[in-house]
Backbone bond lengths (Angstrom), bond angles and torsions (degrees), N, CA, C in turn:
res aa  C-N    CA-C-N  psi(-1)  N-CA   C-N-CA  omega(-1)  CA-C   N-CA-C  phi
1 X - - - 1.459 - - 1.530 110.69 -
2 X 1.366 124.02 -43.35 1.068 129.39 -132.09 2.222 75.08 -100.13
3 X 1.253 124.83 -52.69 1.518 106.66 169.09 1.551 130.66 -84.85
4 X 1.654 102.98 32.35 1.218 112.51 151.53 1.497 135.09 -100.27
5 X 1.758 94.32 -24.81 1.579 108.31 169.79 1.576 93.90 -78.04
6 X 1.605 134.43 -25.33 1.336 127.87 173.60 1.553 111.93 -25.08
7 X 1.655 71.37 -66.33 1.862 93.94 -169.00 1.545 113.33 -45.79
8 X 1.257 96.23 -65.09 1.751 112.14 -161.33 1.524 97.62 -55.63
9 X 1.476 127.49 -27.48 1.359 114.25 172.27 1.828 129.40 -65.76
10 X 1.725 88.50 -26.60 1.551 118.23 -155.17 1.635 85.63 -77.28
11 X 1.550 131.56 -26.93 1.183 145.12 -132.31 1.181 102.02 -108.41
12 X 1.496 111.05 -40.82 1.539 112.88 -175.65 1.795 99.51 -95.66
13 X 1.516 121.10 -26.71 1.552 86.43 161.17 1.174 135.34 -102.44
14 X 1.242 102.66 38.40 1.525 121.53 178.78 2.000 95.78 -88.12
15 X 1.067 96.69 -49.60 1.306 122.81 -176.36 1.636 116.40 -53.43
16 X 1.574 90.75 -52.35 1.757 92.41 165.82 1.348 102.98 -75.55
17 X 1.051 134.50 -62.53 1.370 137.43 -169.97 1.495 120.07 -24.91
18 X 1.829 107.70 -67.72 1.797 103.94 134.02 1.766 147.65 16.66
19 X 1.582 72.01 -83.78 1.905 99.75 178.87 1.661 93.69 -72.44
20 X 1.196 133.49 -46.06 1.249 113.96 173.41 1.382 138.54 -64.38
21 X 0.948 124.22 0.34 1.511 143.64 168.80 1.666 108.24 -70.06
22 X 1.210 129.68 -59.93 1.498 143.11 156.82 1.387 120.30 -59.31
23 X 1.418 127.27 -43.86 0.858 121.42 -173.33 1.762 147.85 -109.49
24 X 1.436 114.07 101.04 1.311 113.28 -137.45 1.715 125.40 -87.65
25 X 1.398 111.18 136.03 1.477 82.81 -157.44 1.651 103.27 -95.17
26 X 1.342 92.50 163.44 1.558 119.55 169.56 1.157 148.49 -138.83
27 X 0.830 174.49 -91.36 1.771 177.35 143.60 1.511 130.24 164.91
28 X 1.513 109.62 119.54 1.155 99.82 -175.64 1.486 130.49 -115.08
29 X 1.314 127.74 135.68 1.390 107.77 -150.40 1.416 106.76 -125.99
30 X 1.186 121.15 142.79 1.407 151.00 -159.98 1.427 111.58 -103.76
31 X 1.304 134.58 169.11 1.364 119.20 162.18 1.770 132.18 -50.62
32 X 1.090 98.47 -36.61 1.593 118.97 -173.92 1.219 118.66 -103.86
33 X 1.301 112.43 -43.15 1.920 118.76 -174.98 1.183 98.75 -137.42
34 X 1.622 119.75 -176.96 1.490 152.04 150.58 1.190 127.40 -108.53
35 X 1.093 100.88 160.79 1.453 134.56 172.27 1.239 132.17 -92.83
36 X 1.228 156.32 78.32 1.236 135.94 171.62 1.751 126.15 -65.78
37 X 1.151 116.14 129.30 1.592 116.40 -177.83 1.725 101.33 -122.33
38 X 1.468 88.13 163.62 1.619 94.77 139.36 1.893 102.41 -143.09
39 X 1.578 82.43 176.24 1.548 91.78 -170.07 1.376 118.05 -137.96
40 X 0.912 135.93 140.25 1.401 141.54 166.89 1.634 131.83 -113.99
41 X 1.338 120.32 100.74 1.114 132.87 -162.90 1.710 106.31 -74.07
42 X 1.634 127.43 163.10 1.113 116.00 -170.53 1.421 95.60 -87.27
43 X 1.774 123.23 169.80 1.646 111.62 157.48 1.270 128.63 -69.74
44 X 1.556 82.89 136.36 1.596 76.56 171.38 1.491 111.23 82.34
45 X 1.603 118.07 28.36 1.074 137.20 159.91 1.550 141.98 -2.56
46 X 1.345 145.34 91.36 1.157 125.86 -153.40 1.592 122.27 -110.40
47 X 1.137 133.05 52.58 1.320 120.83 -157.40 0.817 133.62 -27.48
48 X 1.246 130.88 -12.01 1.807 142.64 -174.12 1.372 110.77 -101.34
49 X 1.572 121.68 -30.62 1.309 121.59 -174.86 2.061 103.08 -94.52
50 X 1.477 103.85 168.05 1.279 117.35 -178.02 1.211 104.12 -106.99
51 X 1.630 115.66 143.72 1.815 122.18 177.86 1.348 101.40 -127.18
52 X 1.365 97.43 171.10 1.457 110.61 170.08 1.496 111.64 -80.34
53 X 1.299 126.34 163.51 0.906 122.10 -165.09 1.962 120.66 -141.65
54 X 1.157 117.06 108.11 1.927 108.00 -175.68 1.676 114.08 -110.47
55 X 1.364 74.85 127.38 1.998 98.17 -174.06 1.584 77.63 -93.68
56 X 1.967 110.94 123.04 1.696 115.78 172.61 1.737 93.33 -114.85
57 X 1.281 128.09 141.29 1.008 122.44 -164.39 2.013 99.60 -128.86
58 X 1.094 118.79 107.11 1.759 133.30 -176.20 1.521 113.11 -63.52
59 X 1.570 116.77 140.68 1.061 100.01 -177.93 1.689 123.96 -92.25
60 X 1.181 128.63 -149.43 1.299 117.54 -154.38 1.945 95.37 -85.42
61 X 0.823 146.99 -15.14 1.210 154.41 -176.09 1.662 104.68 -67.84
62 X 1.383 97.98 -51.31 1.535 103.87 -176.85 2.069 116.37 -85.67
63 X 0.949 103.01 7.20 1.886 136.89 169.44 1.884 79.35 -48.19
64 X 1.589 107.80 139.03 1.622 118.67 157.35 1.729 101.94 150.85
65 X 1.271 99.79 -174.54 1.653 103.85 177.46 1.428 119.10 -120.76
66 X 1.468 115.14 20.14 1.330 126.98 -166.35 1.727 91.56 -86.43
67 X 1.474 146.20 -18.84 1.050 144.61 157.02 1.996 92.59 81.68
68 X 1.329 121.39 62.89 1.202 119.31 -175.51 1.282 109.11 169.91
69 X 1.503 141.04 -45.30 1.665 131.28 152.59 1.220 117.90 -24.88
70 X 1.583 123.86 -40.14 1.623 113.84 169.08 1.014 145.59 -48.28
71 X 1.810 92.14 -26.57 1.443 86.17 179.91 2.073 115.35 -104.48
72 X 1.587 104.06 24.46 1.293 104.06 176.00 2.280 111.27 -47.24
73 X 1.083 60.60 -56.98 1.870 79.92 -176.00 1.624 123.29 -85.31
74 X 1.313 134.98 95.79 1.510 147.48 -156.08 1.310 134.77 93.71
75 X 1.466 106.60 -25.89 1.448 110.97 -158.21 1.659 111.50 -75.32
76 X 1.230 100.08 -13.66 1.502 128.50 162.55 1.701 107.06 -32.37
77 X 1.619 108.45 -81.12 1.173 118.66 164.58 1.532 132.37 -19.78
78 X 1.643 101.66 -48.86 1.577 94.90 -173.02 1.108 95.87 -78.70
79 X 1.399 134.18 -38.99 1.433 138.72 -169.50 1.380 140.10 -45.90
80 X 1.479 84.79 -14.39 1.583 102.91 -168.02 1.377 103.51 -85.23
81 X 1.691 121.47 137.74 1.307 101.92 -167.55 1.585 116.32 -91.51
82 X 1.657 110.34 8.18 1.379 101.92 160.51 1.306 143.22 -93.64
83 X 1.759 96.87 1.34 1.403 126.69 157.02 1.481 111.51 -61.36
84 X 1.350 94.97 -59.18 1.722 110.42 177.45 1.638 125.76 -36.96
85 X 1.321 95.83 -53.18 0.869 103.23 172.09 1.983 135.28 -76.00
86 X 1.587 91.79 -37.01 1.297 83.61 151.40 1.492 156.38 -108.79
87 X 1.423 89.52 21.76 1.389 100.84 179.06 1.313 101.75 -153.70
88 X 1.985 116.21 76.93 1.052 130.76 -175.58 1.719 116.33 -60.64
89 X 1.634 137.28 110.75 0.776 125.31 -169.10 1.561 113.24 -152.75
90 X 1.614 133.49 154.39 1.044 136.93 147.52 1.569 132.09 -35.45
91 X 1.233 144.96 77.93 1.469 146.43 -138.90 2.055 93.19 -108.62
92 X 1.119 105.66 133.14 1.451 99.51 -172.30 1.912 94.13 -141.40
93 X 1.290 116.50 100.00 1.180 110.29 170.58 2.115 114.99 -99.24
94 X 0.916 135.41 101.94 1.019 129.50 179.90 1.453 129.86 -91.45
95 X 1.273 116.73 149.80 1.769 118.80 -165.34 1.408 98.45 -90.74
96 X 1.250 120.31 138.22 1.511 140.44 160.26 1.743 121.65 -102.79
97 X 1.461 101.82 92.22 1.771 98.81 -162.19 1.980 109.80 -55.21
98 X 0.874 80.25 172.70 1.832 101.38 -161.03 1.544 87.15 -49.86
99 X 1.259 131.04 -56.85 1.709 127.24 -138.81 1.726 95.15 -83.34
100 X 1.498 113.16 0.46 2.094 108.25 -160.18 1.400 73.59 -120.84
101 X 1.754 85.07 -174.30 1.496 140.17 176.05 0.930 122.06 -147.56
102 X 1.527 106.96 139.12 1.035 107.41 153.57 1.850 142.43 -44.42
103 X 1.471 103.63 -50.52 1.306 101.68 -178.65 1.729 103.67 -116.34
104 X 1.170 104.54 163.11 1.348 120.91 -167.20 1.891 111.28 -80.37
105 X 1.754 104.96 51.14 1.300 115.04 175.03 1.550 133.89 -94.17
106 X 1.032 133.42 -171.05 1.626 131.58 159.05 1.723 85.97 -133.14
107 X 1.193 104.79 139.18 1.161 119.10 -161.95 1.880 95.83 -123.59
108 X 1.422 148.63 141.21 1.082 143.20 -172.02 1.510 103.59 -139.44
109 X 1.478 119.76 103.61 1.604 140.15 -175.63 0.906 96.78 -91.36
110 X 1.482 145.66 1.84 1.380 131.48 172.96 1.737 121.15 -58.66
111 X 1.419 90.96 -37.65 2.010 84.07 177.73 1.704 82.49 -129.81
112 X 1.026 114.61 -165.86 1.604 152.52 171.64 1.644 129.93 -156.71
113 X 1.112 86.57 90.92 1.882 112.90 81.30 1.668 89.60 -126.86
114 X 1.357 117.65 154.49 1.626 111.31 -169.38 1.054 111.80 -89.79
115 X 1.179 153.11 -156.40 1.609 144.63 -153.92 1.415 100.67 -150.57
116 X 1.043 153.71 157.57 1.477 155.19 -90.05 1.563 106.25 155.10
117 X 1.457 125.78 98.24 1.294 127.68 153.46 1.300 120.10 -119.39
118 X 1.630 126.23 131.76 1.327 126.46 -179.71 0.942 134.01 -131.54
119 X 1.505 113.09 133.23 1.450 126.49 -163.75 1.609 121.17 -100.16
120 X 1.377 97.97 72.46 1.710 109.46 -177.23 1.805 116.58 -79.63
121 X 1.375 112.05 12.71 0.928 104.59 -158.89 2.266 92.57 -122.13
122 X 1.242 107.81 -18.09 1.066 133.75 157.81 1.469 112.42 -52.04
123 X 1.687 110.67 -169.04 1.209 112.69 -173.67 1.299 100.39 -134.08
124 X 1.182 121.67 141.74 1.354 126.10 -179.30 1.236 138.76 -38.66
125 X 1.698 137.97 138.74 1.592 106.54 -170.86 1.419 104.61 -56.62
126 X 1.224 97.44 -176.87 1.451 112.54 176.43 1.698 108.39 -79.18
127 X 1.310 132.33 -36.39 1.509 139.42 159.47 1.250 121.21 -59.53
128 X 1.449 126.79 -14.70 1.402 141.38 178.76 1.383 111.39 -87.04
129 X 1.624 113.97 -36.10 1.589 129.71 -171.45 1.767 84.30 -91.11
130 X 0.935 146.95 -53.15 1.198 140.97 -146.28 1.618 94.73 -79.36
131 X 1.092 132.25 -33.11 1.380 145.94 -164.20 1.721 98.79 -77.42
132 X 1.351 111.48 -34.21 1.321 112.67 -172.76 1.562 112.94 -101.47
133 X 1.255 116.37 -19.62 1.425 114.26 -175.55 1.837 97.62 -87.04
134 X 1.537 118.92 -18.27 0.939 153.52 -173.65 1.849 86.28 -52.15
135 X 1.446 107.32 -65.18 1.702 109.99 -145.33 1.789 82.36 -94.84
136 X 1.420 129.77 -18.93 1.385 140.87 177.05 1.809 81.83 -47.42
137 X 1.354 98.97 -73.92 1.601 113.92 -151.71 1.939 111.46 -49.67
138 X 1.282 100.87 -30.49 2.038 118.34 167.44 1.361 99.86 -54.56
139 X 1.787 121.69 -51.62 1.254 123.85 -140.91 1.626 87.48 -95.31
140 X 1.288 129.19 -44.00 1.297 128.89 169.95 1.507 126.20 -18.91
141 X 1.169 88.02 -64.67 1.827 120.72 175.79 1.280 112.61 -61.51
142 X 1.303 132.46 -9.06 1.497 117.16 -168.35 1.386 138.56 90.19
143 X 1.592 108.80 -13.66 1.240 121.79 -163.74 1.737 107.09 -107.07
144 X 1.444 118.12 37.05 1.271 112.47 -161.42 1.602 98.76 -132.66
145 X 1.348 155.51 140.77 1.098 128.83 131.68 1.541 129.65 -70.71
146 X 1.448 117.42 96.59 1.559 123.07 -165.80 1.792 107.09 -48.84
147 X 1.351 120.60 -19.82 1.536 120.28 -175.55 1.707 92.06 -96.93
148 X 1.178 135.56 46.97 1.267 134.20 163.16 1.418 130.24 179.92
149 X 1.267 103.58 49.40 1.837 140.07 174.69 1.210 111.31 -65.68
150 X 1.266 135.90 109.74 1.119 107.06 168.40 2.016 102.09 -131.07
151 X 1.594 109.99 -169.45 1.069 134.18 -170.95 1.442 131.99 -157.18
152 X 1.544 115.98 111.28 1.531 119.64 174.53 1.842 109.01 -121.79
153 X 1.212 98.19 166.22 1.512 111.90 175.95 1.692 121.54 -177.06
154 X 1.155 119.59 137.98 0.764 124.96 168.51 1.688 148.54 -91.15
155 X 0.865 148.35 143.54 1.222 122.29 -167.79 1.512 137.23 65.15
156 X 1.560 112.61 -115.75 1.061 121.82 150.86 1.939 116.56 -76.00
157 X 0.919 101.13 -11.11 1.356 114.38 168.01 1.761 119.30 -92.19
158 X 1.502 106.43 -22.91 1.185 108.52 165.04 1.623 115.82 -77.17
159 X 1.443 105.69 -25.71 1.527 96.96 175.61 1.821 109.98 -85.04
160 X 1.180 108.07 -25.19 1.432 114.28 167.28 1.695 119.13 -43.92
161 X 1.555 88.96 -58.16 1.748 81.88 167.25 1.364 137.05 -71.09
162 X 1.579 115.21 1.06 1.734 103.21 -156.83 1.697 76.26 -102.99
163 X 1.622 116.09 -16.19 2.034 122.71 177.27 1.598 95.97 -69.03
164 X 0.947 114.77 -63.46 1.953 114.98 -162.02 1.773 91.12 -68.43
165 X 0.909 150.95 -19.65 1.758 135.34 169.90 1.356 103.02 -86.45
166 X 1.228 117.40 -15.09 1.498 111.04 -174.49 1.171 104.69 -85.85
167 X 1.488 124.22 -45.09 1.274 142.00 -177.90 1.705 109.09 -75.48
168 X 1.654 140.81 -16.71 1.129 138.75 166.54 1.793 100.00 -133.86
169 X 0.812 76.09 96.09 1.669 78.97 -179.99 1.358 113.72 -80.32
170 X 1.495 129.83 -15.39 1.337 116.78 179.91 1.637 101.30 -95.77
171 X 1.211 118.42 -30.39 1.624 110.74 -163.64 1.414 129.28 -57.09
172 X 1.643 99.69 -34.15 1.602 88.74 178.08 1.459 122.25 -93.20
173 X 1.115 120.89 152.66 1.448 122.57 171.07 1.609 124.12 -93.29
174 X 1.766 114.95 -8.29 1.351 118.84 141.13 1.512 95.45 -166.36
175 X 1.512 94.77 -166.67 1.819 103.95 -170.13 1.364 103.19 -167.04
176 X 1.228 119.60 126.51 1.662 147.15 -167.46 1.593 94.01 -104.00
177 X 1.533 125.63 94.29 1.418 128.29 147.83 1.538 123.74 -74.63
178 X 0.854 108.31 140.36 1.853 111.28 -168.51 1.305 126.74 -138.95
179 X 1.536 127.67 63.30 1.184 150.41 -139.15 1.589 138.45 43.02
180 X 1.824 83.12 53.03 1.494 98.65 -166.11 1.577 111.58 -96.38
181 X 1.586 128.73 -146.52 0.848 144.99 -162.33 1.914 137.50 -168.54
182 X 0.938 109.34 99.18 1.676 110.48 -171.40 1.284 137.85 -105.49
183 X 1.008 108.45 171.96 1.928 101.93 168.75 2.002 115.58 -88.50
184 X 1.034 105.36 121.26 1.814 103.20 -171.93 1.201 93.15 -71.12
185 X 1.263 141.79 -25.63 1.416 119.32 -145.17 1.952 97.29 -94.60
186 X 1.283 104.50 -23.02 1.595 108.41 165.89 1.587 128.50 -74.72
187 X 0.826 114.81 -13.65 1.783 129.99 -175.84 1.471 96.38 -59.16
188 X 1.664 135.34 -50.67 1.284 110.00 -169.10 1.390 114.54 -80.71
189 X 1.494 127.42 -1.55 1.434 111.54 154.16 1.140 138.56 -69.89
190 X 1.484 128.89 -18.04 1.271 150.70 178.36 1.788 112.73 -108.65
191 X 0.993 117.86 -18.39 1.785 105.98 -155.34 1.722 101.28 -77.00
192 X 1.630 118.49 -10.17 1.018 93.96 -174.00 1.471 104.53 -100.16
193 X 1.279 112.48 -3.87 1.532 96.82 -172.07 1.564 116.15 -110.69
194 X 1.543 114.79 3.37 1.254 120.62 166.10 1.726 105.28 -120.66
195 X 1.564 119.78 136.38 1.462 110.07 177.95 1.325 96.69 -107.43
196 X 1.861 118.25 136.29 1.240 131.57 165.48 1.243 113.36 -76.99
197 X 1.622 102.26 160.99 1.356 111.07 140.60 1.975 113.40 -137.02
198 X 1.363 77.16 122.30 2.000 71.65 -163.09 1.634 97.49 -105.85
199 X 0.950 105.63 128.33 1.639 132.11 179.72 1.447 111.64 -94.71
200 X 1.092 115.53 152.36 1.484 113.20 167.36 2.245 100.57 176.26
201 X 1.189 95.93 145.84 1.953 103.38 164.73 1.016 113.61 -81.15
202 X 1.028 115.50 149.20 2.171 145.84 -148.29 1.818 72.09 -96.74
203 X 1.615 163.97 -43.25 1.075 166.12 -173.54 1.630 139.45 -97.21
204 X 1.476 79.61 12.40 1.649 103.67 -172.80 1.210 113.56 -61.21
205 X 1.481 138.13 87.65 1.530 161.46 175.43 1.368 117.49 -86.78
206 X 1.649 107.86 21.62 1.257 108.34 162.21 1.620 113.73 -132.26
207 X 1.910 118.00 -51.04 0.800 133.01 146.94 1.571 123.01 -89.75
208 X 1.765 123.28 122.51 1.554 119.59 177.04 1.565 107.70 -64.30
209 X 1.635 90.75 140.91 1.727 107.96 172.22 1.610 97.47 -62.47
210 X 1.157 114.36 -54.19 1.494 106.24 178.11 1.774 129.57 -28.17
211 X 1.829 101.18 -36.18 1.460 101.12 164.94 1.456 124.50 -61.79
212 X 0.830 110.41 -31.80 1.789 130.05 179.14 1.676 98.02 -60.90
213 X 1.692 102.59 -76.12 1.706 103.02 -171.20 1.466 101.68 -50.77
214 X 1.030 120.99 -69.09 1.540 103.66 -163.27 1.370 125.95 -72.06
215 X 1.175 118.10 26.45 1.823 130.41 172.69 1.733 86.93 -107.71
216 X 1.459 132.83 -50.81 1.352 142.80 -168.43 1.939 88.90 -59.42
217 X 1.532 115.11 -66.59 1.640 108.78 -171.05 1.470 109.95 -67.18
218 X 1.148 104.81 -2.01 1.979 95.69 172.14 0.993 116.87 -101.99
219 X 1.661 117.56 -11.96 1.304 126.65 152.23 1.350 130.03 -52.63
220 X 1.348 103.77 -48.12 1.840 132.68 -179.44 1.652 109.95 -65.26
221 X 1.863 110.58 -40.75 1.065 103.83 -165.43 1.769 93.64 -92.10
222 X 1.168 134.66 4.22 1.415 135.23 177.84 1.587 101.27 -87.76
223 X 1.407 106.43 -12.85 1.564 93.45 -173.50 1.868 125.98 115.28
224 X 1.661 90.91 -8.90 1.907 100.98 -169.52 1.693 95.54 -86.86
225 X 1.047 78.01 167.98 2.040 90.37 160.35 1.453 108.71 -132.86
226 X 1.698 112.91 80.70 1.556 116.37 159.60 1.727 131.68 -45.32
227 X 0.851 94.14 164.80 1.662 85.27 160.40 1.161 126.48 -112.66
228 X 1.203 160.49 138.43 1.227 143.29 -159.13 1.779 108.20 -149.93
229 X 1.512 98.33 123.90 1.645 103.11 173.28 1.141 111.64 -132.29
230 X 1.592 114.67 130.96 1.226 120.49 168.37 1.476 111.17 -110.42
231 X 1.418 109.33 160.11 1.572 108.95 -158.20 1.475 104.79 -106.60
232 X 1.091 134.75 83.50 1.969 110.95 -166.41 1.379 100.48 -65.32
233 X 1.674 98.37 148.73 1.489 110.02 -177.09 1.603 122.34 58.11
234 X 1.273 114.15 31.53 1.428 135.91 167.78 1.747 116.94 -106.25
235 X 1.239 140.44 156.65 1.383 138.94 -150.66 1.186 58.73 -147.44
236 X 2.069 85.28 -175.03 1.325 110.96 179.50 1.392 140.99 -38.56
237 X 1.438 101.49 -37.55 1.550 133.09 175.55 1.418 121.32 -68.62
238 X 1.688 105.67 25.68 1.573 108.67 171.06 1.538 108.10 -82.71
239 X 1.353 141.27 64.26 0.798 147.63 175.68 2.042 93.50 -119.14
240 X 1.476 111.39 -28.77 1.220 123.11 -162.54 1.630 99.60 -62.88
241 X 1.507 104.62 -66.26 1.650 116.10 166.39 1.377 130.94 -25.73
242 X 2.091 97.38 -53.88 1.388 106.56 -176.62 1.344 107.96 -65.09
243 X 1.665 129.73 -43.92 0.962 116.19 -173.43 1.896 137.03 -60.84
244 X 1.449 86.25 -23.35 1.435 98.47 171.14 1.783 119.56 -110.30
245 X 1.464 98.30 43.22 1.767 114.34 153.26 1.217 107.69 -67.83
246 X 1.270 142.05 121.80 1.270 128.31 161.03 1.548 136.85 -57.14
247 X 1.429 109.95 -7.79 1.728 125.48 134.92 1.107 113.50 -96.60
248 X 1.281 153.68 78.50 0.973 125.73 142.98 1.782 103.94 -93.34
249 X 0.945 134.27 -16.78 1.584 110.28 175.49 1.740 101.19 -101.15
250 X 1.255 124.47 -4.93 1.446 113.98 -172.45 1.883 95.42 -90.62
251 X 1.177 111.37 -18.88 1.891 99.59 161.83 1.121 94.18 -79.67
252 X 0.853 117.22 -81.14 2.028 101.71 -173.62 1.049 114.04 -10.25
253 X 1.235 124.14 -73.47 1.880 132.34 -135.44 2.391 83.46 -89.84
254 X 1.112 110.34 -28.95 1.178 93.35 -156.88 1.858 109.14 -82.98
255 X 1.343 98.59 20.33 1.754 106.60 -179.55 1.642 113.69 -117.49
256 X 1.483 131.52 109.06 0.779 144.77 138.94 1.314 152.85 -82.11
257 X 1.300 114.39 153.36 2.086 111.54 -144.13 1.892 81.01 -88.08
C-alpha cells in the first residue's frame, strides 16, 4: 500500500513537473495585492497576431503561494502538443492563496456534502476581481481575440466560473463548470450569452450533483441550451472523466461571441 501511494504521489508530480516546462510563471499586481499565474503561450508564438484565450480556475485543494499546485489538475490538457497544436491559445492558470476564494461564498465543512451559501449580491473576492482584470489586462494589450474568451474550473473553481460569467456577462464565449456550484437566481442574466457545459459525478460526497442540475435547469428555464454531463459512479474527482472527453477543448474552442 504504502509504495503505491509512493507512486500515485511520484505520478502527480511528474505531472506537474510536465505542465511546468510550458508554463511560465508570473504575477499580477493590483493596487493592493497579487496574483500569482502561470501561462502558456501558443507554438510558435506570434506577437502581432491575436489568440484565443482560457482563464482555468483550481479548486480549493490546489489554493497556496507555491505558484504550481494549480496546475496538478488540467494543465495536462493544454500541454499536450496535439492540443497545442490544434487549438493554438493563451492558457492562464492562476493561484488562489490558501486564506481566499474564488467565489464570494460561506462554505460549511461541518458535514459532507458541505453546504453552500452565496453572495451574488456582494462584491467579488478580491482574487476573483484580480483574475478578471487579469484577462482585461491580455485583452487591453491587443493580444487577445475578444470573440474567443473562454473559461473552465473546477470545484471551487467550478463555482468560480459560474461567479466571473455572472459578474462579466459579455466576455466569455463559453464556460466548462466541473463539479461546481452557483447562484440560480443570476443565470438569467448571463445564460444567454455564454453556453455551458456543467459537469459534475452522479457520487459527489463533497460537492451535491444537485448544485450542478439546478444551475443547468436555470439555464434551460432562462432560455439557453447547456450541456450537461453527469458521470455515474464518479465522486468528486469528475474532473478526471471530463478531461478525457475527446471534445472537451473542441466545444470550447468551437464557440464564438
Amino acid at each position: 500500500m504504502k509504495n503505491q501511494i509512493t507512486l500515485i504521489i511520484a505520478l502527480l508530480a511528474s505531472t506537474v513537473m510536465l505542465a511546468q516546462d510550458s508554463f511560465e510563471r508570473a504575477v499580477y499586481h493590483s493596487d493592493s495585492d497579487s496574483l500569482q499565474y502561470r501561462i502558456q503561450y501558443p507554438l510558435n508564438y506570434d506577437e502581432t497576431k491575436q489568440y484565443p484565450l482560457v482563464l482555468f480556475l483550481h479548486g480549493a485543494g490546489e489554493r497556496g503561494s507555491d505558484n504550481e499546485t494549480q496546475l496538478t489538475h488540467g494543465a495536462q490538457v493544454f500541454t499536450n502538443t496535439g492540443n497545442r497544436n490544434a487549438f493554438p491559445a493563451i492558457v492562464i492558470f492562476p493561484q488562489c492563496p490558501k486564506d481566499s476564494y474564488w467565489a464570494n461564498v460561506d462554505v460549511d465543512r461541518s458535514t459532507y456534502p458541505i453546504g453552500i451559501t452565496f453572495h451574488p449580491d456582494k462584491k467579488p473576492t478580491p482574487h476573483l476581481q484580480m483574475a478578471a482584470d487579469l484577462v482585461n489586462s491580455f485583452i487591453k494589450e491587443g493580444k487577445v481575440d475578444t470573440s474567443r474568451v473562454y473559461i473552465a474550473g473546477l470545484s471551487m473553481g467550478g463555482m468560480g466560473t459560474y461567479e466571473m460569467v455572472q459578474r462579466n456577462p459579455e466576455t466569455f464565449a463559453a464556460a466548462i463548470a466541473i463539479c461546481g456550484a452557483g447562484s440560480t437566481s443570476e443565470v438569467p442574466n448571463y445564460a444567454l450569452n455564454t453556453p455551458f457545459w456543467v459537469i459534475h459525478g452522479a457520487d459527489d460526497n463533497v460537492v451535491k450533483p444537485t448544485y450542478s442540475l439546478q444551475m443547468a435547469e436555470a439555464m434551460l428555464e432562462a432560455g439557453a441550451k447547456p450541456r450537461v454531463t453527469v458521470y455515474e459512479n464518479a465522486n468528486h474527482n469528475s474532473w478526471d472523466p471530463a478531461f478525457a472527453e475527446p471534445d472537451f477543448l473542441l466545444w470550447l474552442f468551437s464557440h464564438t461571441k
